[in-house]
C-alpha positions in Angstrom: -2.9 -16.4 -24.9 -5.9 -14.6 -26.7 -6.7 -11.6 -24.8 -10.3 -10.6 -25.1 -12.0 -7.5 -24.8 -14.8 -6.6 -22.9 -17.7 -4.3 -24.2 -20.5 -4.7 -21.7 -20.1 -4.7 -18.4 -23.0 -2.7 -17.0 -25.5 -5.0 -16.0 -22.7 -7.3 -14.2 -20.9 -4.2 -12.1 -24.6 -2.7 -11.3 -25.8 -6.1 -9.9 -27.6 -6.1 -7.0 -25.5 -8.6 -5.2 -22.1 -7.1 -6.5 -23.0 -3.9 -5.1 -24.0 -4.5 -1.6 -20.5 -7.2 -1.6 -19.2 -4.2 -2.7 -20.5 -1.7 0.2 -20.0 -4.0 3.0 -16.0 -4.6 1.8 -16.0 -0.5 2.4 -17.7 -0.7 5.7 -15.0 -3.3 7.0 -12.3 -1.1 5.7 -13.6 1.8 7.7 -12.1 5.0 6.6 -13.1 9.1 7.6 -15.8 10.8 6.0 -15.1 12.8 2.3 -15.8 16.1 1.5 -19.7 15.5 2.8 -19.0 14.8 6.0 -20.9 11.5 5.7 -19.4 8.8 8.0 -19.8 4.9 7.1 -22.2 4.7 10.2 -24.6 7.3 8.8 -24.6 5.9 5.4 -25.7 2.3 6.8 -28.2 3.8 9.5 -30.4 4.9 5.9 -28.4 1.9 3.8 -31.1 0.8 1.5 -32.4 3.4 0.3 -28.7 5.3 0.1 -27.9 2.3 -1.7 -30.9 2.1 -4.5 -29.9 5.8 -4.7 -26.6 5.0 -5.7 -27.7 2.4 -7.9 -30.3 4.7 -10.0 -27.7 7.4 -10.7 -25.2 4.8 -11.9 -28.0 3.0 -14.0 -29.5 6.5 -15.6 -26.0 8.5 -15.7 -26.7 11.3 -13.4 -24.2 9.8 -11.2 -21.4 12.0 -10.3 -19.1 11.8 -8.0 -17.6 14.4 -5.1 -14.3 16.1 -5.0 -11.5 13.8 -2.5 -10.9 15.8 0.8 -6.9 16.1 0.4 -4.9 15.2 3.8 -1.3 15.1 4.3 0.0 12.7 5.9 3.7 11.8 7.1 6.3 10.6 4.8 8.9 7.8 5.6 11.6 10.1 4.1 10.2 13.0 6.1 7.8 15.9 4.9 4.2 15.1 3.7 2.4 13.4 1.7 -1.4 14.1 0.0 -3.9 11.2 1.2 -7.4 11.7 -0.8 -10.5 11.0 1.0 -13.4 9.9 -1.3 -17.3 10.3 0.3 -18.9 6.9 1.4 -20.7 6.5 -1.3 -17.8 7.2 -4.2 -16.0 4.7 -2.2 -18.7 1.8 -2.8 -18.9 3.2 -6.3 -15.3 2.7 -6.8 -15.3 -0.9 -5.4 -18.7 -1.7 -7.1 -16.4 -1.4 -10.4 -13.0 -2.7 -9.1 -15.0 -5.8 -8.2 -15.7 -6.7 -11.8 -12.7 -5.1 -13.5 -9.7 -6.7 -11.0 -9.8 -10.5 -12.4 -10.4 -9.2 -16.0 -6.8 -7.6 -15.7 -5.7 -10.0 -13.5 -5.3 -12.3 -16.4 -3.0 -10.3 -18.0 -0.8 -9.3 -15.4 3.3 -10.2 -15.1 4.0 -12.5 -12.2 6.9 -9.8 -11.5 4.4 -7.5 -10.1 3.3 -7.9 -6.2 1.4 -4.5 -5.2 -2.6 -4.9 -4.2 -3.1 -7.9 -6.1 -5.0 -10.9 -5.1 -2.9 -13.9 -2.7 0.3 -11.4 -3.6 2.4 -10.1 -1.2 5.3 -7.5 -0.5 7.1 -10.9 1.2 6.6 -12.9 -2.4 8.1 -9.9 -3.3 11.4 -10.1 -1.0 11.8 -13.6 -1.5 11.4 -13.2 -5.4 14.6 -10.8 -5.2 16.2 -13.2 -3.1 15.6 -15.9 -5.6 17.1 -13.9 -8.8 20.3 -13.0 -6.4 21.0 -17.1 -6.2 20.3 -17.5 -9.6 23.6 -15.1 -10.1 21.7 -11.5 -11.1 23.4 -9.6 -8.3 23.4 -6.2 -10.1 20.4 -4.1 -8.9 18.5 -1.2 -10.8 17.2 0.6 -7.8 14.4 2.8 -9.0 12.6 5.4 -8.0 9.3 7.2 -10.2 9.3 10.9 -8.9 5.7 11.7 -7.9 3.9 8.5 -10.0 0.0 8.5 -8.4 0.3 12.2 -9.1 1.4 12.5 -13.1 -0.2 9.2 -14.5 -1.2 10.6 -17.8 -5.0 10.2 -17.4 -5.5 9.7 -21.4 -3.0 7.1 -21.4 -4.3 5.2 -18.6 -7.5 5.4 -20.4 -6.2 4.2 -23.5 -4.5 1.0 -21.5 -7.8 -0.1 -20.0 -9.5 0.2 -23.5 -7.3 -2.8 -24.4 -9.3 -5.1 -21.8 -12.7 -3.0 -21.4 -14.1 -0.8 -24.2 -17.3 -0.2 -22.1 -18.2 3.1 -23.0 -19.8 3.3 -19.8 -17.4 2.1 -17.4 -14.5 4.8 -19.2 -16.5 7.2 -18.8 -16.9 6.7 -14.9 -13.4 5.9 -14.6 -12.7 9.3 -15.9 -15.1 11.3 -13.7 -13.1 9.7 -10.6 -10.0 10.9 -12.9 -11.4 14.9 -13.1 -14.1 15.0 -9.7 -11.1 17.1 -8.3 -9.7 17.7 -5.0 -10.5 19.5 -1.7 -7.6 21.8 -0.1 -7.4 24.3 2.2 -7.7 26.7 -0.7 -10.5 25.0 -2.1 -11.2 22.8 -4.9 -8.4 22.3 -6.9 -8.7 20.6 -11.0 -6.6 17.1 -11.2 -6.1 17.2 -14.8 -3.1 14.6 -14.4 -2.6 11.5 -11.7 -4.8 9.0 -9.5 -5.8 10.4 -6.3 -3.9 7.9 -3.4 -6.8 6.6 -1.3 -9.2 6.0 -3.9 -10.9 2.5 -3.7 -9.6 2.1 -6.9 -6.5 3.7 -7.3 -4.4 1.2 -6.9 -5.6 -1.0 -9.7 -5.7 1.6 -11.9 -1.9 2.2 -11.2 -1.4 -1.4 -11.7 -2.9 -1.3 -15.3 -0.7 1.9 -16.1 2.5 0.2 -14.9 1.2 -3.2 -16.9 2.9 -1.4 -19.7 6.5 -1.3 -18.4 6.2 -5.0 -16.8 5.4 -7.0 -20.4 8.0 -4.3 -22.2 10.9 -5.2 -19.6 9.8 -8.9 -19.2 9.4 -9.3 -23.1 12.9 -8.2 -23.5 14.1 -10.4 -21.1 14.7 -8.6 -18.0 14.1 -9.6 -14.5 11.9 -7.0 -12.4 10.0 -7.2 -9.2 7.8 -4.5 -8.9 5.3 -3.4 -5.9 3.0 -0.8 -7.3 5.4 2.1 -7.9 8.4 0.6 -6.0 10.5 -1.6 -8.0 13.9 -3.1 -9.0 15.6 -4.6 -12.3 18.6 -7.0 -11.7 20.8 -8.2 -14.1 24.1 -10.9 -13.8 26.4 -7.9 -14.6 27.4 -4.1 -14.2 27.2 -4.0 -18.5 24.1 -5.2 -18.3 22.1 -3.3 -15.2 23.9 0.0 -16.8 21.4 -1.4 -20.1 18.6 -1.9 -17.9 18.9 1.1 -16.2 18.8 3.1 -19.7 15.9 0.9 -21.2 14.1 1.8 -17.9 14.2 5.2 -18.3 13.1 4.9 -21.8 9.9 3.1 -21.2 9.5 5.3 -18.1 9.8 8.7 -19.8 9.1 8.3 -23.1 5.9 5.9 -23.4 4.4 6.2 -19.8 5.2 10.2 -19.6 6.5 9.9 -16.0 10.0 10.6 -14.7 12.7 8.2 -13.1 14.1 10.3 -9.6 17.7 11.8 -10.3 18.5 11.5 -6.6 16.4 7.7 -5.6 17.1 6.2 -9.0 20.5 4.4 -9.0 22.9 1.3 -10.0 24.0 -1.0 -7.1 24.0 -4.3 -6.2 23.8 -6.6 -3.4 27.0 -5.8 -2.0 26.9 -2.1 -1.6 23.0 -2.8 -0.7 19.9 -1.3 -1.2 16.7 -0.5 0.3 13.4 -2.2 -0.8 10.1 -2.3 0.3 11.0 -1.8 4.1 14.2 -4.2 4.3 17.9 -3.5 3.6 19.8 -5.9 1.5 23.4 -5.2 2.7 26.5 -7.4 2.2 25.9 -9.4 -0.6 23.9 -12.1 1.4 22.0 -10.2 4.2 18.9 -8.4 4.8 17.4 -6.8 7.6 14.5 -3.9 8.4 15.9 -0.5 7.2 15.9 2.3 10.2 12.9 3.8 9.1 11.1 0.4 9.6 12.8 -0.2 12.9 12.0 3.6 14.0 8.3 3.6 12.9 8.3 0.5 15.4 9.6 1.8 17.9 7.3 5.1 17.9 4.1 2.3 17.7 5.3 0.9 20.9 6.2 4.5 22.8 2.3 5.7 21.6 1.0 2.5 23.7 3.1 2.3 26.2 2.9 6.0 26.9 2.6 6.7 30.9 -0.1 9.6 30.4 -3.2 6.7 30.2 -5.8 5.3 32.2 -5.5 1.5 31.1 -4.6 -1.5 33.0 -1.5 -3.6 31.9 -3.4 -6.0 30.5 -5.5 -3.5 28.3 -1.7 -2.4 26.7 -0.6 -5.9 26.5 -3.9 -6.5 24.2 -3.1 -3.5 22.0 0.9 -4.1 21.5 0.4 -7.5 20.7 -0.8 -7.7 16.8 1.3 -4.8 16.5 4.3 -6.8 17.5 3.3 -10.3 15.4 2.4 -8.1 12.0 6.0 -6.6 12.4 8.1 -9.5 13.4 6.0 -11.7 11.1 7.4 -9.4 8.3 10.3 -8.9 9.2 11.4 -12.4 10.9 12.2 -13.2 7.6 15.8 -11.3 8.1 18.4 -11.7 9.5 17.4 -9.9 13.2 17.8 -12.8 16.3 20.2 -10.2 17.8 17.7 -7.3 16.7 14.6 -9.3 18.1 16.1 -10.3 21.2 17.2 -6.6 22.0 13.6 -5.7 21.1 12.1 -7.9 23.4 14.2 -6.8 26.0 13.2 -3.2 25.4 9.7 -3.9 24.9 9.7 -5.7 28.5 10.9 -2.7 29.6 8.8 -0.2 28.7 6.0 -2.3 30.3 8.1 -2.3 33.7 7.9 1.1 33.3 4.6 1.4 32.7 3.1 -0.6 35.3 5.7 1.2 38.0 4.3 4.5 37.0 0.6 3.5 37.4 1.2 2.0 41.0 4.0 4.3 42.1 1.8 5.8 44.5 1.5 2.4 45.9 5.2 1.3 45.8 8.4 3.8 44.5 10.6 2.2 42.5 9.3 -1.4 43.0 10.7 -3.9 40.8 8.0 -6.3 39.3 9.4 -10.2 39.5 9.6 -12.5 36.7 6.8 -14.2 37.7 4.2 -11.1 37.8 5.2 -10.1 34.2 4.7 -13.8 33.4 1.1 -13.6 34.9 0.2 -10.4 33.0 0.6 -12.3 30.1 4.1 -10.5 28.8 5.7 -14.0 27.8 3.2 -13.7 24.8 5.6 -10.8 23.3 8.5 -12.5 23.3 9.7 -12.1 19.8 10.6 -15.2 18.0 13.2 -15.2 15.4 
């Protein structure tokens, strides 16, 4: 395939149509307000002329953008996690270029990577696993990159976009997103290295950066399914995951400048198990959700359920619901009739208890019949595996 590079791209990214597509995909997205303060519904109240604004600096270069407000958020592995908050306006900035740039890379990306790409999913991704294991690679390179959004070498990345877009231009806006810095408690802090997580754009840009290790690995032959940062390479035996592992670490440390975790980076395989993107493969032929998945489900369903509220039944019913089909739609995939059938049980539970406690004044300890639960519409949660 001939790849072809792109030198203009001004006129198409600064379009009007592309930019107000491009601020109405942020508005459904939603998101707090950055560093300014300025929330999505004040930035619409005054839209067009924040928006012709925003298109003058980008046109005549006075454009720059705001520091990130940094928030820490929880980790699955426990501990924190920073979160960066771009202003409303960065954030249609942002998409007004990933609009344009996503299907020129797109062209050149490996099938084996899944992560925030067009009709791609982290499901595709289970099932493409599942698919190498039948096919007889049942040794597993279980990787881990120790802090990736936060030491992609920002040269680097620069020079892998150059090999699609040499836009002058767009690099050098890019860049500014790169270096605008963060906000802290401390104040604002210099972000000489790394993509801040939350950026519009960030997770293309860390797509493109980890292009480089998918065409090295696939070129030589190996099978990978990565999604963004998270992947795995399997091979058909322990001689040959042990190669993969150290051909891994080579492209990993030594031409992306980023470092494989000593402690989340091992050799396994199906057998002893592993943990990927939310399921554990155990027993050479089984998978299920891994604890953390199941626990963070469980909290979901305490939050709403919670006694301490004013709603009706129905109200909760309405909230646990999508939470409920987004999970077992994901994981329905495993092997869980035993799991989803004692979830069910416990779900119907907490509901009984939920609807005892707002009429317990009425009636202690009253038991609600079959019947009643069906009415309320709690036959819609049974999970089906």
């Amino acid at each position: 395939m001939v790849k072809c590079t792109y030198y203009t791209l001004k006129d198409r990214i600064l379009d009007k149509w592309n930019m107000d597509r491009a601020a109405h995909t942020v508005f459904a997205n939603e998101g707090s307000a950055g560093i300014d303060g300025q929330e999505i519904k004040h930035f619409k109240n005054n839209y067009k002329q924040n928006m012709r604004e925003l298109h003058r600096q980008l046109w005549n270069g006075t454009y720059e953008p705001s520091p990130v407000l940094r928030v820490m958020i929880p980790k699955d592995s426990g501990g924190e996690r920073p979160l960066g908050i771009p202003t409303v306006k960065d954030r249609i900035a942002q998409e007004t270029v990933r609009r344009i740039l996503s299907p020129i890379f797109e062209k050149i990306f490996c099938d084996c990577s899944f992560g925030f790409r067009p009709n791609r999913s982290a499901l595709e991704a289970i099932v493409k696993v599942e698919e190498y294991r039948e096919q007889g690679y049942k040794h597993v390179v279980d990787a881990d990159i120790k802090g990736y959004f936060d030491n992609i070498d920002q040269d680097l990345l620069l020079d892998f976009l150059t090999e699609r877009v040499n836009d002058g231009w767009v690099l050098r806006i890019i860049r500014s997103w790169l270096t605008a810095g963060v906000m802290t408690e401390d104040g604002i802090e210099d972000t000489p290295n790394g993509t801040p997580q939350g950026g519009v754009i960030s997770p293309l840009l860390a797509n493109v950066y980890l292009h480089q290790f998918d065409r090295e690995m696939t070129d030589r032959g190996y099978k990978i399914v990565r999604y963004a940062d998270d992947f795995v390479v399997l091979a058909k035996s322990k001689r040959k995951a042990r190669r993969a592992m150290d051909v891994t670490e080579e492209i990993i440390t030594e031409k992306l400048n980023l470092t494989l975790h000593p402690d989340k980076t091992e050799l396994t395989n199906f057998g002893r198990g592993f943990e990927f993107l939310g399921y554990e493969f155990i027993a050479w032929r089984y998978k299920r959700p891994r604890r953390k998945a199941l626990d963070r489900f469980k909290d979901k369903v305490r939050d709403i359920t919670r006694r301490q509220q004013p709603f009706s039944v129905d109200v909760i019913i309405a909230r646990l619901n999508p939470v409920i089909r987004g999970w077992a739609n994901y994981f329905g995939h495993g092997n869980v009739k035993k799991l989803f059938r004692s979830l069910n049980e416990w779900i119907r539970m907490r509901l009984r208890s939920y609807k005892e406690g707002k009429k317990a004044h009425y009636h202690q300890n009253r038991r609600i019949p079959t019947a009643e639960l069906k009415q309320l519409g709690l036959k819609s949660l049974t999970i089906v595996s």
